[in-house]
mmCIF file of the N, C-alpha and C atoms, coordinates in Angstrom:
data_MODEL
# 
_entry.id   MODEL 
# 
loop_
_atom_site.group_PDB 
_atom_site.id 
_atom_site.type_symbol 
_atom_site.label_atom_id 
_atom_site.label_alt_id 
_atom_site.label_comp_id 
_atom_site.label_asym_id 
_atom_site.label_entity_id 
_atom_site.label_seq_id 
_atom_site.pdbx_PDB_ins_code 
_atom_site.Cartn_x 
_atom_site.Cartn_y 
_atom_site.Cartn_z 
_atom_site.occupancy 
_atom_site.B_iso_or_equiv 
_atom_site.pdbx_formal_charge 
_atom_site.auth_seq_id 
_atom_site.auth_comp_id 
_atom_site.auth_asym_id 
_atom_site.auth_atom_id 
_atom_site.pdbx_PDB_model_num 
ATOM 1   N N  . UNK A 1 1  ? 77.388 147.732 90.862  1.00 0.00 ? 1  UNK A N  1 
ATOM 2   C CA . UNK A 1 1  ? 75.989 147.461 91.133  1.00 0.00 ? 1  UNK A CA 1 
ATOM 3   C C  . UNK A 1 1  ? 75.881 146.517 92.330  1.00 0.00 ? 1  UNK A C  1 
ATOM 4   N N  . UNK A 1 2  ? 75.194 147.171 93.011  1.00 0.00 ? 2  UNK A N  1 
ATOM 5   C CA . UNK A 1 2  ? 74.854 146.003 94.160  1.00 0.00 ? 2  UNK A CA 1 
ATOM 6   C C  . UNK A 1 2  ? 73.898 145.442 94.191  1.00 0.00 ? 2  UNK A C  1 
ATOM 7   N N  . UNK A 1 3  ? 74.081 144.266 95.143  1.00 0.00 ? 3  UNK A N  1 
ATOM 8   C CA . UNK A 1 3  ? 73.306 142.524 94.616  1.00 0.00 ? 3  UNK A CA 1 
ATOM 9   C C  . UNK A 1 3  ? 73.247 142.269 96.115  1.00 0.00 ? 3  UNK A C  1 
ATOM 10  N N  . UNK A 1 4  ? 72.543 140.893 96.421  1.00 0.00 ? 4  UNK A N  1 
ATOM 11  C CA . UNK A 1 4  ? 72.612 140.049 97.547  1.00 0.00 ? 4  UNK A CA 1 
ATOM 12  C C  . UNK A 1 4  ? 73.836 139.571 98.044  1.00 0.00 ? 4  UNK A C  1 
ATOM 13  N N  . UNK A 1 5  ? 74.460 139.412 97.086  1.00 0.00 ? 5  UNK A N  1 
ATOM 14  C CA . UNK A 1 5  ? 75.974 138.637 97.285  1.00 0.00 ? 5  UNK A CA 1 
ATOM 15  C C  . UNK A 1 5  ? 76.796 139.672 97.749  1.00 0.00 ? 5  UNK A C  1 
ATOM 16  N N  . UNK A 1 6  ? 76.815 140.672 97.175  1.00 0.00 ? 6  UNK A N  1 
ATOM 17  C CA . UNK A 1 6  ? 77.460 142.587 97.178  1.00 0.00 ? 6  UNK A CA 1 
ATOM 18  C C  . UNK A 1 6  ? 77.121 143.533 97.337  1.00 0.00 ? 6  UNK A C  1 
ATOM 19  N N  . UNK A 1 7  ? 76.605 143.796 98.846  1.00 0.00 ? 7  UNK A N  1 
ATOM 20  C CA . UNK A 1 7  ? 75.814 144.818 99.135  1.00 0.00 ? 7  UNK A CA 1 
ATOM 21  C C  . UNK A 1 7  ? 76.335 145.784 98.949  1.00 0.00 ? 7  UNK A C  1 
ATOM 22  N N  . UNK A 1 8  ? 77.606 145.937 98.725  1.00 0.00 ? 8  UNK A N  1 
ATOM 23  C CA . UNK A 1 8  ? 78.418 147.239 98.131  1.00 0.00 ? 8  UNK A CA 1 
ATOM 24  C C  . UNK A 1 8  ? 79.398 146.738 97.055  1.00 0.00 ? 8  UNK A C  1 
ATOM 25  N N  . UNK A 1 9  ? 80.006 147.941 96.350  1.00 0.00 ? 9  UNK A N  1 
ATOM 26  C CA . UNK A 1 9  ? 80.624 147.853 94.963  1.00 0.00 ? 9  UNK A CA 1 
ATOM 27  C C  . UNK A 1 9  ? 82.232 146.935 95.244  1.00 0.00 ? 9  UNK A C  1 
ATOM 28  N N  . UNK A 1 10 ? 82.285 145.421 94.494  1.00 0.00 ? 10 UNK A N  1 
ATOM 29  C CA . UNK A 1 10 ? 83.675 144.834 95.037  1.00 0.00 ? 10 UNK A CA 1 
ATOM 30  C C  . UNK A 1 10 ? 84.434 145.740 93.911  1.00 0.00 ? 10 UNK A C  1 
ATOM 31  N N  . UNK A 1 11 ? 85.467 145.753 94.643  1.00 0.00 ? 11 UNK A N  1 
ATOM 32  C CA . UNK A 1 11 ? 86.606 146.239 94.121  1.00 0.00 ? 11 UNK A CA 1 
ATOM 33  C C  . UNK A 1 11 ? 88.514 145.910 94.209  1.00 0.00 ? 11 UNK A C  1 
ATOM 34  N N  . UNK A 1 12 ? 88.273 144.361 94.716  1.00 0.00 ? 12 UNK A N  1 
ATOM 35  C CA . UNK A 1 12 ? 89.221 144.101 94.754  1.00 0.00 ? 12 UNK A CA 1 
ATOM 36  C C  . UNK A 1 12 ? 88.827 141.920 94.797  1.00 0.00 ? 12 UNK A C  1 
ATOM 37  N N  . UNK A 1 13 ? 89.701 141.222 93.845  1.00 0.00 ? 13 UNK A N  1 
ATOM 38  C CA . UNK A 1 13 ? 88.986 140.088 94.115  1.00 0.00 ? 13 UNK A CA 1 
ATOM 39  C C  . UNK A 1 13 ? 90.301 139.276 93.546  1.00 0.00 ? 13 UNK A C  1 
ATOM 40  N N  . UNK A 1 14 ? 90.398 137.825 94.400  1.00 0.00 ? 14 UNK A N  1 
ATOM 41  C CA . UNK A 1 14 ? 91.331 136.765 94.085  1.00 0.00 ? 14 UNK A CA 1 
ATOM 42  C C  . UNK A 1 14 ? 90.355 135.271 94.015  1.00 0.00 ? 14 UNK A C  1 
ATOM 43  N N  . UNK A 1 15 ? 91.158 134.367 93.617  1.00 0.00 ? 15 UNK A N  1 
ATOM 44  C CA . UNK A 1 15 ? 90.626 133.120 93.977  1.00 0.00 ? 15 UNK A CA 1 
ATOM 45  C C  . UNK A 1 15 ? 91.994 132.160 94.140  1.00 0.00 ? 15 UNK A C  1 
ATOM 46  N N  . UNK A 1 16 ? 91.023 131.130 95.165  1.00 0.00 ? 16 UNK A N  1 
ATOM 47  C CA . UNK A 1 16 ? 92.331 129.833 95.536  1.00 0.00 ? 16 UNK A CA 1 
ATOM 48  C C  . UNK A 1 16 ? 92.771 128.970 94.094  1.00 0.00 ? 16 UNK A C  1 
ATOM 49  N N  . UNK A 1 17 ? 93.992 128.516 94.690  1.00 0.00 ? 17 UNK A N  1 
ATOM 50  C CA . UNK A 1 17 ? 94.601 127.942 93.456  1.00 0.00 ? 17 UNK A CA 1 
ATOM 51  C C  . UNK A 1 17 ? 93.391 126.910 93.326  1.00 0.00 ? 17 UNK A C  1 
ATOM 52  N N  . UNK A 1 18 ? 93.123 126.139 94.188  1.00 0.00 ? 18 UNK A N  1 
ATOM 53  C CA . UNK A 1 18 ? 92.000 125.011 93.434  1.00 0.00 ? 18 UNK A CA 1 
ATOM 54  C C  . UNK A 1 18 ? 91.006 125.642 92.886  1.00 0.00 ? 18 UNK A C  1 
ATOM 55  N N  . UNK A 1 19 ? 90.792 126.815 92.782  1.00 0.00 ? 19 UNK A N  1 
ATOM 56  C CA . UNK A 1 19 ? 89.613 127.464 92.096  1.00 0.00 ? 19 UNK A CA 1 
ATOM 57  C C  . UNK A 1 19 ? 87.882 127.493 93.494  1.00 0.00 ? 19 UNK A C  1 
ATOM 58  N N  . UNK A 1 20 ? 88.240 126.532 94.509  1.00 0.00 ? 20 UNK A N  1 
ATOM 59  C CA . UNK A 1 20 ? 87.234 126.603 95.343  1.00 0.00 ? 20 UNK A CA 1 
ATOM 60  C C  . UNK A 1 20 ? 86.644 127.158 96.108  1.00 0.00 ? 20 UNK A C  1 
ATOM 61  N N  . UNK A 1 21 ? 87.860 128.643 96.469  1.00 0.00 ? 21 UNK A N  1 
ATOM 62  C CA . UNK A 1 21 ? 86.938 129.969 96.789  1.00 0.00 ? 21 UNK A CA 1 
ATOM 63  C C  . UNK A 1 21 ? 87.309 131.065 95.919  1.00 0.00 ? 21 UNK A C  1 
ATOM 64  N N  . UNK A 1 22 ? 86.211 132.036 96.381  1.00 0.00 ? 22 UNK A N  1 
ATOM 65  C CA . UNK A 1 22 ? 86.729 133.387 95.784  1.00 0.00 ? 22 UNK A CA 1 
ATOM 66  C C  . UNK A 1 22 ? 87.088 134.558 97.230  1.00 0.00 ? 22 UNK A C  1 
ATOM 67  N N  . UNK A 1 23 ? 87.782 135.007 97.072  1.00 0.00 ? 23 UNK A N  1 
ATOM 68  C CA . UNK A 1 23 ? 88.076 136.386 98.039  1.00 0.00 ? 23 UNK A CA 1 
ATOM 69  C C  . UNK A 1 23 ? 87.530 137.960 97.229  1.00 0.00 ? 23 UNK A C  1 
ATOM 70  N N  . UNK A 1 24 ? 86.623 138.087 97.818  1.00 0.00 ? 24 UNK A N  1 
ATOM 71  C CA . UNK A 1 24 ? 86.107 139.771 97.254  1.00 0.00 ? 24 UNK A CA 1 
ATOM 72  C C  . UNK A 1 24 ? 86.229 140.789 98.413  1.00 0.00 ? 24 UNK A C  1 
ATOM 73  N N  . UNK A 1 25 ? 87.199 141.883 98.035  1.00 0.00 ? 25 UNK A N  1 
ATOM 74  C CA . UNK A 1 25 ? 87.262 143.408 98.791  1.00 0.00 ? 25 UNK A CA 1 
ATOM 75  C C  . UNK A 1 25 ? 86.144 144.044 98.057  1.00 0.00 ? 25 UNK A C  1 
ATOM 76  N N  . UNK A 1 26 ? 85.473 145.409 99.284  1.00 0.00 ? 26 UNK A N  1 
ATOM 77  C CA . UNK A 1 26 ? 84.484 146.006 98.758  1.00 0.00 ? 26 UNK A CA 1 
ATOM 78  C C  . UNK A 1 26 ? 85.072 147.180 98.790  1.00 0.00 ? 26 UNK A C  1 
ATOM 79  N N  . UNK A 1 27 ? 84.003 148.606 98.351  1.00 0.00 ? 27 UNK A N  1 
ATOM 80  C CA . UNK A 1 27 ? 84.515 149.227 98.478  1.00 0.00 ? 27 UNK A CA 1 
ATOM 81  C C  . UNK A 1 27 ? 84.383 150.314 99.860  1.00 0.00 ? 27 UNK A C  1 
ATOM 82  N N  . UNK A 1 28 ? 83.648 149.917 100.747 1.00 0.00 ? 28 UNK A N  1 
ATOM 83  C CA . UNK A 1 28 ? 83.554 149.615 101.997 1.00 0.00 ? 28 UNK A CA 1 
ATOM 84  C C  . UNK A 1 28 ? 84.188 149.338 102.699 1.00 0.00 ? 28 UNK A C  1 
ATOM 85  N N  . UNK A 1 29 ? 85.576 148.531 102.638 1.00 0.00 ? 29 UNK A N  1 
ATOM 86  C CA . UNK A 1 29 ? 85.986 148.426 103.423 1.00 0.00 ? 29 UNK A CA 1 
ATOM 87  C C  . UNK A 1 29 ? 86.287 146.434 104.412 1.00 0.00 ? 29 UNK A C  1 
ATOM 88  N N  . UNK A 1 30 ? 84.943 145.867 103.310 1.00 0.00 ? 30 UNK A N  1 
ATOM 89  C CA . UNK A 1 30 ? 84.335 144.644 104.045 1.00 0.00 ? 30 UNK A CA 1 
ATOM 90  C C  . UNK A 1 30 ? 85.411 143.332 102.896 1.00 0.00 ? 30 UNK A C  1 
ATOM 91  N N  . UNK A 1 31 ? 85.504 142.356 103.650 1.00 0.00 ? 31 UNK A N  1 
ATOM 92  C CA . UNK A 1 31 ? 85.787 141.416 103.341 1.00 0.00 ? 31 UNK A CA 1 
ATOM 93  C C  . UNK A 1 31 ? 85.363 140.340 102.892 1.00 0.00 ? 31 UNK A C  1 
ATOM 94  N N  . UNK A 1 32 ? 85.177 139.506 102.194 1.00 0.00 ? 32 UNK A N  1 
ATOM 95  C CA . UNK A 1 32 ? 84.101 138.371 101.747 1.00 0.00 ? 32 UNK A CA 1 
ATOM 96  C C  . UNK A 1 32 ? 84.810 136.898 101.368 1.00 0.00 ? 32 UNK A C  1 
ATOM 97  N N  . UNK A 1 33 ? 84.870 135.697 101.669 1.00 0.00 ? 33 UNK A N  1 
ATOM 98  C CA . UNK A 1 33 ? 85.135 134.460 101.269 1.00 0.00 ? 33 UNK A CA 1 
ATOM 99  C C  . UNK A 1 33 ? 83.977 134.053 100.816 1.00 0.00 ? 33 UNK A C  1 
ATOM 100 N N  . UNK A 1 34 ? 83.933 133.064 99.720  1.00 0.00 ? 34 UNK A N  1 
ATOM 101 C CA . UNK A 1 34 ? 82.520 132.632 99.397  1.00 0.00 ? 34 UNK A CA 1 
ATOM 102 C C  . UNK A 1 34 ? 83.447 130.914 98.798  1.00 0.00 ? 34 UNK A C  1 
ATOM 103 N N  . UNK A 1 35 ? 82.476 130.242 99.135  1.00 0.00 ? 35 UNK A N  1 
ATOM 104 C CA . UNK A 1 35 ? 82.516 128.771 98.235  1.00 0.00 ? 35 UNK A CA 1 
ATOM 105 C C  . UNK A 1 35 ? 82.146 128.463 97.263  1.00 0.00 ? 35 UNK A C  1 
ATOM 106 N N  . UNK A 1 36 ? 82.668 128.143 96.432  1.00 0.00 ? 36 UNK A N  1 
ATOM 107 C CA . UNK A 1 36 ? 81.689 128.147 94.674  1.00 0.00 ? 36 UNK A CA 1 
ATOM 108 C C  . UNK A 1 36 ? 82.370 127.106 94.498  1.00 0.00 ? 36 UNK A C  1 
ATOM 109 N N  . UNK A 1 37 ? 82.303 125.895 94.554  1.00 0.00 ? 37 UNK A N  1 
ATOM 110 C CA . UNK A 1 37 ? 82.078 124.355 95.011  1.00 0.00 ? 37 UNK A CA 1 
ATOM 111 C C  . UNK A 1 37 ? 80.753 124.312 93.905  1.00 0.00 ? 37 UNK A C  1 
ATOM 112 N N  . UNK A 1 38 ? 80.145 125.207 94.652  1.00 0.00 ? 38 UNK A N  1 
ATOM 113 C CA . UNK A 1 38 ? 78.715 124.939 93.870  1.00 0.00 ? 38 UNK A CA 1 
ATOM 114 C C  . UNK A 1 38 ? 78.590 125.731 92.957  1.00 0.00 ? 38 UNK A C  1 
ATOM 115 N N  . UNK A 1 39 ? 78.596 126.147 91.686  1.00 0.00 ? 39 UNK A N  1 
ATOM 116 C CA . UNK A 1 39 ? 79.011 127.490 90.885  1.00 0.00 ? 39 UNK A CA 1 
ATOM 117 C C  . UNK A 1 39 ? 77.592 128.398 91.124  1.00 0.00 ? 39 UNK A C  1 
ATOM 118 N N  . UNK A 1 40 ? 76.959 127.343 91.139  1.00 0.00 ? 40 UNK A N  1 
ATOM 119 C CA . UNK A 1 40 ? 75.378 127.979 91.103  1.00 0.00 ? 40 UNK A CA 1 
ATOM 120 C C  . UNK A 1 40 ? 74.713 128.818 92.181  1.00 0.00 ? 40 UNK A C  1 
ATOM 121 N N  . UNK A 1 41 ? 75.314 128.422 93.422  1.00 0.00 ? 41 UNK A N  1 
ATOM 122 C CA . UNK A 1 41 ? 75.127 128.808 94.610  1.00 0.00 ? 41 UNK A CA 1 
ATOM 123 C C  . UNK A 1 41 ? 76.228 128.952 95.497  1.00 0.00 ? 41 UNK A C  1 
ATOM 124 N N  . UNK A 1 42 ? 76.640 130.193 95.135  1.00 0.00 ? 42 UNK A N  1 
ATOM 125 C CA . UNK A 1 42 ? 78.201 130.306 96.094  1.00 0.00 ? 42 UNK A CA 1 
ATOM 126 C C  . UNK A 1 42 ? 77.826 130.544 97.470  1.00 0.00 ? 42 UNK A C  1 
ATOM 127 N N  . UNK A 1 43 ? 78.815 130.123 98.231  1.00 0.00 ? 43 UNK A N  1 
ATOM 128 C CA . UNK A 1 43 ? 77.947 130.229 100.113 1.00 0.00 ? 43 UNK A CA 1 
ATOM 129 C C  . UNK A 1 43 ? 79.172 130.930 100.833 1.00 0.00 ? 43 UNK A C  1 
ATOM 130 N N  . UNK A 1 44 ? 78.637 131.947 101.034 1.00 0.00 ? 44 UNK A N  1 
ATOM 131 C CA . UNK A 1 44 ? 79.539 133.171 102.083 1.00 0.00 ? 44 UNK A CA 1 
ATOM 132 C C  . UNK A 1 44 ? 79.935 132.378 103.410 1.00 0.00 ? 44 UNK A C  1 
ATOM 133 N N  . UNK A 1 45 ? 81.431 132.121 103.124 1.00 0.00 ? 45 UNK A N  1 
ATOM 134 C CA . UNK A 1 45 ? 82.049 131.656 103.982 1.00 0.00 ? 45 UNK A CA 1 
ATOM 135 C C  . UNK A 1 45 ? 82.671 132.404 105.545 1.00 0.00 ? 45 UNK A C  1 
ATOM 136 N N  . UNK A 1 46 ? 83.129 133.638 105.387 1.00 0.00 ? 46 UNK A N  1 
ATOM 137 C CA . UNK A 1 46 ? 83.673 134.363 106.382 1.00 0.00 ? 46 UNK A CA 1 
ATOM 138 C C  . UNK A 1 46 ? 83.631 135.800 105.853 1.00 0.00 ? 46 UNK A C  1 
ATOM 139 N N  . UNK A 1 47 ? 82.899 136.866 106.526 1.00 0.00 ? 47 UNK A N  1 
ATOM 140 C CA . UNK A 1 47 ? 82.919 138.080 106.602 1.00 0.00 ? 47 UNK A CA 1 
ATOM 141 C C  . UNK A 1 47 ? 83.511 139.052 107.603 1.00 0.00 ? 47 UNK A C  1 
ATOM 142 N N  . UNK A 1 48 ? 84.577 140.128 106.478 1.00 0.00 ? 48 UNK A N  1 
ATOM 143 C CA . UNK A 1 48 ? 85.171 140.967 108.238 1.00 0.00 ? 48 UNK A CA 1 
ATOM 144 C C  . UNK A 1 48 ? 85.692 142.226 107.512 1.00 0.00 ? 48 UNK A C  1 
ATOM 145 N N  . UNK A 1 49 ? 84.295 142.940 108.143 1.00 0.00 ? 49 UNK A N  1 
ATOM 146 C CA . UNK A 1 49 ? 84.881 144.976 108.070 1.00 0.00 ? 49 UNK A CA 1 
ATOM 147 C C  . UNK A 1 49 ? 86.484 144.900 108.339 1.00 0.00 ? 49 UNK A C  1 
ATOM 148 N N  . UNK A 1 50 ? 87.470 145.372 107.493 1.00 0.00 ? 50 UNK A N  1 
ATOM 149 C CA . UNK A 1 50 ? 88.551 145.725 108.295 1.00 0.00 ? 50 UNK A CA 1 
ATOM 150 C C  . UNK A 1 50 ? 88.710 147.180 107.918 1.00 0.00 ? 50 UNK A C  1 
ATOM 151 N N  . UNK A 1 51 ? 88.582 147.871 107.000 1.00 0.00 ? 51 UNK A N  1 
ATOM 152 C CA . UNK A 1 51 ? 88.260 149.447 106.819 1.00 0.00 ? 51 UNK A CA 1 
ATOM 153 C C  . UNK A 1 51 ? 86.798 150.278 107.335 1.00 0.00 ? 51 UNK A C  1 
ATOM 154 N N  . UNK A 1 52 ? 87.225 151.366 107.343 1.00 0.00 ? 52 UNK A N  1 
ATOM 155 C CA . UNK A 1 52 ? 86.320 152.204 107.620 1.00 0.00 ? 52 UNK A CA 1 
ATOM 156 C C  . UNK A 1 52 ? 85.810 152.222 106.352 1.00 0.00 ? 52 UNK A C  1 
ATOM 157 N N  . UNK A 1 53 ? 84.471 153.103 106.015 1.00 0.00 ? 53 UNK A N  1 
ATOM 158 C CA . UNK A 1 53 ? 83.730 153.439 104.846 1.00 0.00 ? 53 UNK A CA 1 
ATOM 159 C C  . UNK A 1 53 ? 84.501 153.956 103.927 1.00 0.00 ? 53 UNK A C  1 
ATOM 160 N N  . UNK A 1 54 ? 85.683 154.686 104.235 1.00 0.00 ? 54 UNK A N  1 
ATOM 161 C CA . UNK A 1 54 ? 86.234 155.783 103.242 1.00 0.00 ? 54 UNK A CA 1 
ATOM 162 C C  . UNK A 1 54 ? 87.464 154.975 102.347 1.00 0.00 ? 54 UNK A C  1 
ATOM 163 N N  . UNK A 1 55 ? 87.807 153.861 103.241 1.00 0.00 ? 55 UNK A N  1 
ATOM 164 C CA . UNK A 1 55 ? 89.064 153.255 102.635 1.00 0.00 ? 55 UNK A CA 1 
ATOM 165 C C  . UNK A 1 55 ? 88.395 151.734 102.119 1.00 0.00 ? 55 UNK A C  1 
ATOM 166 N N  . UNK A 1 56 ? 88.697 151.924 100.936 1.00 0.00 ? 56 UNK A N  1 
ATOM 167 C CA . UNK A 1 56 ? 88.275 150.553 100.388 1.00 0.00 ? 56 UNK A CA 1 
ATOM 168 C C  . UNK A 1 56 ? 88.994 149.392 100.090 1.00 0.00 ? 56 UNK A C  1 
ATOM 169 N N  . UNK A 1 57 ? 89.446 148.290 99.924  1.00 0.00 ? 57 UNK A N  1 
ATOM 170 C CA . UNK A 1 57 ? 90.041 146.945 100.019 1.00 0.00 ? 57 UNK A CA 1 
ATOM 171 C C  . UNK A 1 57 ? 90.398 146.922 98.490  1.00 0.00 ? 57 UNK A C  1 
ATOM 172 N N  . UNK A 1 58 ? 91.264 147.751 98.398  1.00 0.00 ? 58 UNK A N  1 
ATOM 173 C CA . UNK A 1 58 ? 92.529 147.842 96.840  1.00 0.00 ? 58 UNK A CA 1 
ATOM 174 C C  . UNK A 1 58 ? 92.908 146.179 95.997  1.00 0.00 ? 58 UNK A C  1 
ATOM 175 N N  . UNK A 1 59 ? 93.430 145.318 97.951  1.00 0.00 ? 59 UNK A N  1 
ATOM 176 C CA . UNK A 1 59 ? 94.336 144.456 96.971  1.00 0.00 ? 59 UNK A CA 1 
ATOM 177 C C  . UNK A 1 59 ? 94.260 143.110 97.887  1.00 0.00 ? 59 UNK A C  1 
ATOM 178 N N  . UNK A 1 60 ? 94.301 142.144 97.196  1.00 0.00 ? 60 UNK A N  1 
ATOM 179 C CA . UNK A 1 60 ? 94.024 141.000 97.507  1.00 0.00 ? 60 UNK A CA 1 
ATOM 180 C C  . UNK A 1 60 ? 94.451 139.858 97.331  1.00 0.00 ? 60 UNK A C  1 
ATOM 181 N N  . UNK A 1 61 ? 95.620 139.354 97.939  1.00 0.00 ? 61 UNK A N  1 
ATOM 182 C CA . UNK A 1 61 ? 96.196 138.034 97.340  1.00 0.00 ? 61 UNK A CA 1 
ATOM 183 C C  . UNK A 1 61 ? 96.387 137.038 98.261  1.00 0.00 ? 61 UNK A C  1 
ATOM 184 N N  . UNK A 1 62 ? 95.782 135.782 97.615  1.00 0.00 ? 62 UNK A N  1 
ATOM 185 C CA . UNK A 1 62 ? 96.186 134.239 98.823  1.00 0.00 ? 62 UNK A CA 1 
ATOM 186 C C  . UNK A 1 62 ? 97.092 133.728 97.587  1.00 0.00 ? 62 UNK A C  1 
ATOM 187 N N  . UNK A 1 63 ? 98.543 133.444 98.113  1.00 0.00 ? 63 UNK A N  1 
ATOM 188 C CA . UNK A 1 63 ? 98.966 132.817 96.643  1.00 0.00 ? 63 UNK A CA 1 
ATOM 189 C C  . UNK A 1 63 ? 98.899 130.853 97.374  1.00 0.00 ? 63 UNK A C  1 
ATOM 190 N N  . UNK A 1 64 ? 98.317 130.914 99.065  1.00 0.00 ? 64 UNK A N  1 
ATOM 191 C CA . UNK A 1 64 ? 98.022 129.432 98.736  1.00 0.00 ? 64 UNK A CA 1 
ATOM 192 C C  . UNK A 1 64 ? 96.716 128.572 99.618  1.00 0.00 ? 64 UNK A C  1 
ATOM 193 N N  . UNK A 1 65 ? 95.720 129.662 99.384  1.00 0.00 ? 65 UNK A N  1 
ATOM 194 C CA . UNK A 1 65 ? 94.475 129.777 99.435  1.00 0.00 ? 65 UNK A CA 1 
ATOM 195 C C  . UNK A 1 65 ? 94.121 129.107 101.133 1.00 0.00 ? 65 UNK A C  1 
ATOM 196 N N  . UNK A 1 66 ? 94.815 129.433 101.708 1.00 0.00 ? 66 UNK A N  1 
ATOM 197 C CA . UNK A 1 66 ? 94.523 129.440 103.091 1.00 0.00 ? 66 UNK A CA 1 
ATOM 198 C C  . UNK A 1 66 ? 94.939 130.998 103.984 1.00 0.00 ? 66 UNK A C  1 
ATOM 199 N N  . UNK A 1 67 ? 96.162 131.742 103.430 1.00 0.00 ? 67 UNK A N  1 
ATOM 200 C CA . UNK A 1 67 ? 96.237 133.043 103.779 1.00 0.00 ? 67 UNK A CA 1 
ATOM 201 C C  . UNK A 1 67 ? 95.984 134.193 102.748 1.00 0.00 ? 67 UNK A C  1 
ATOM 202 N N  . UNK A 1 68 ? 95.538 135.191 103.364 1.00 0.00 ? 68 UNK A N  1 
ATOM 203 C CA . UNK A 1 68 ? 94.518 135.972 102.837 1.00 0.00 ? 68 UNK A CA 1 
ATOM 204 C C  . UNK A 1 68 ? 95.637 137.449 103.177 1.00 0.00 ? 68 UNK A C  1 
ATOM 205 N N  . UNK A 1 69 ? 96.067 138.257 102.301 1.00 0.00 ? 69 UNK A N  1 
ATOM 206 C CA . UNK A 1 69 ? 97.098 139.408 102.292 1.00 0.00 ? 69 UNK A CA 1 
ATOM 207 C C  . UNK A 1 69 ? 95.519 140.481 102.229 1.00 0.00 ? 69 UNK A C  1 
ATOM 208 N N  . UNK A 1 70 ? 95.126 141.550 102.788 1.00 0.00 ? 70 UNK A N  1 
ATOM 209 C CA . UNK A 1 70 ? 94.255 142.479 102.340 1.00 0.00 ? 70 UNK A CA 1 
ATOM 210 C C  . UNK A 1 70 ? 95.186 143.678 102.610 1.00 0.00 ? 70 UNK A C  1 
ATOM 211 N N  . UNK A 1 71 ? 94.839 144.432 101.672 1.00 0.00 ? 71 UNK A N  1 
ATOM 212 C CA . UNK A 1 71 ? 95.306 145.933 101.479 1.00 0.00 ? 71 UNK A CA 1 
ATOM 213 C C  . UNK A 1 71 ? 94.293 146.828 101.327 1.00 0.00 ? 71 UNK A C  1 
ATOM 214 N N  . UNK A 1 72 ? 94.764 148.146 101.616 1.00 0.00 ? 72 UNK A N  1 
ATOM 215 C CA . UNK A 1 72 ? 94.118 149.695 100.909 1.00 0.00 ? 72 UNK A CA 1 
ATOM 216 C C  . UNK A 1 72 ? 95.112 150.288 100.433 1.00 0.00 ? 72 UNK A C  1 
ATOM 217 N N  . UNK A 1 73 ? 94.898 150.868 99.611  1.00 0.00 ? 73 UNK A N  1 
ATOM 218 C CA . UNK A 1 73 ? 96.023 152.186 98.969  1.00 0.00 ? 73 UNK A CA 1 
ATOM 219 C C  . UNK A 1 73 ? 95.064 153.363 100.032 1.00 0.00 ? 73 UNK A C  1 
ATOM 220 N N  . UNK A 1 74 ? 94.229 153.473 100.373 1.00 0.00 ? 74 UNK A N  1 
ATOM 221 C CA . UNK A 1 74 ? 93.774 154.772 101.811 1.00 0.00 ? 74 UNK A CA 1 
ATOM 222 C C  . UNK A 1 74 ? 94.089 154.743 102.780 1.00 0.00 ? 74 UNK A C  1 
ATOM 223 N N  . UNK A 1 75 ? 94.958 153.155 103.187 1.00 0.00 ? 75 UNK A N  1 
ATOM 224 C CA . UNK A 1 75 ? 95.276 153.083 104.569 1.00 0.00 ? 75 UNK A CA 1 
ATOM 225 C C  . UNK A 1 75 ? 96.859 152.484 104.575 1.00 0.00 ? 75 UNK A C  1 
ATOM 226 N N  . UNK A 1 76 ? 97.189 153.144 106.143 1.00 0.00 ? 76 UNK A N  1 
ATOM 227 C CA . UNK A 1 76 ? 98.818 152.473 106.088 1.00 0.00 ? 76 UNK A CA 1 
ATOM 228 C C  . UNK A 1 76 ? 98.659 150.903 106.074 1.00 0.00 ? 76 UNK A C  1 
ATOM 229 N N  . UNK A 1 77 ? 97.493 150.246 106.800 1.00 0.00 ? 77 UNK A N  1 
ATOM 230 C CA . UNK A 1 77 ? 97.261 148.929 107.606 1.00 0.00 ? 77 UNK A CA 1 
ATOM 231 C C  . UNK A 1 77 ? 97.518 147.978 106.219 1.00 0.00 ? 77 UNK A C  1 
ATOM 232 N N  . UNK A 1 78 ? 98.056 146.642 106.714 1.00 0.00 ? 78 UNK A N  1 
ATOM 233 C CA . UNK A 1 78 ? 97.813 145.586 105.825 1.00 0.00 ? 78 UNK A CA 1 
ATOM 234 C C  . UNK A 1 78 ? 97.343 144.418 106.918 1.00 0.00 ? 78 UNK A C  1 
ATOM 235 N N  . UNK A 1 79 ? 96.387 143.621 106.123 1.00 0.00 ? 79 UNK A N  1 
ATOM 236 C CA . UNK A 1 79 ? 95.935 142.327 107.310 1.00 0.00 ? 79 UNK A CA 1 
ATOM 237 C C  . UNK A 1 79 ? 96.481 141.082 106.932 1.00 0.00 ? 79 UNK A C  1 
ATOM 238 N N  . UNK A 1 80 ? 96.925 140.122 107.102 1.00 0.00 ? 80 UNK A N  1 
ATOM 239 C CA . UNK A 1 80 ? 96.812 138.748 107.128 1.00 0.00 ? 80 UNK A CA 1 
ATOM 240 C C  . UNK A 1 80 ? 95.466 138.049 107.821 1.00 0.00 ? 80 UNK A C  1 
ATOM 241 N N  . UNK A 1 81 ? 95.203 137.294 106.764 1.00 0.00 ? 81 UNK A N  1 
ATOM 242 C CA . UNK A 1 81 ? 93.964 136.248 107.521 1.00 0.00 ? 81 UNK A CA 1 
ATOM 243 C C  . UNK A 1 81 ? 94.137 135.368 107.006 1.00 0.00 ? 81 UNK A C  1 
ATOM 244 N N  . UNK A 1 82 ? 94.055 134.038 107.795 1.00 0.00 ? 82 UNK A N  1 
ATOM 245 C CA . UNK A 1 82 ? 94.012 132.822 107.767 1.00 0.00 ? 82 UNK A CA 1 
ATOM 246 C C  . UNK A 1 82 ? 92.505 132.024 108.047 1.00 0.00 ? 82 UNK A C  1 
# 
């Protein structure tokens, strides 16, 4: 279901070890950091298309919440983000 926060369906999601962000893949393709610092009001930190529409963001791991692993199982590509 899509929302303000998720204009499309997430389908892939981690969070930092301190618990202070979340990382959400869509199924789109799009990337999402958000701050939930505030639980009440999480604040979209950094957004970035790295798929096309057809390949969606499978997999998602920071194991130390400054680098960001994104995957597709539709695509050969893998990203690092920092």
């Amino acid at each position: 279901m899509a929302n303000r926060l998720f204009p499309s369906q997430p389908t892939s999601l981690d969070v930092s070890k301190d618990g202070k962000a979340i990382f959400v893949g869509t199924g789109k393709g799009v990337f999402r950091a958000f701050d939930v610092t505030d639980r009440k009001k999480p604040r979209l930190i950094k957004q970035i298309k790295f798929y096309n529409d057809g390949e969606p963001i499978t997999g998602l791991n920071s194991s130390d919440g400054n680098t960001v692993v994104v995957t597709s199982s539709e695509s050969n590509r893998i990203w690092f983000m920092s």
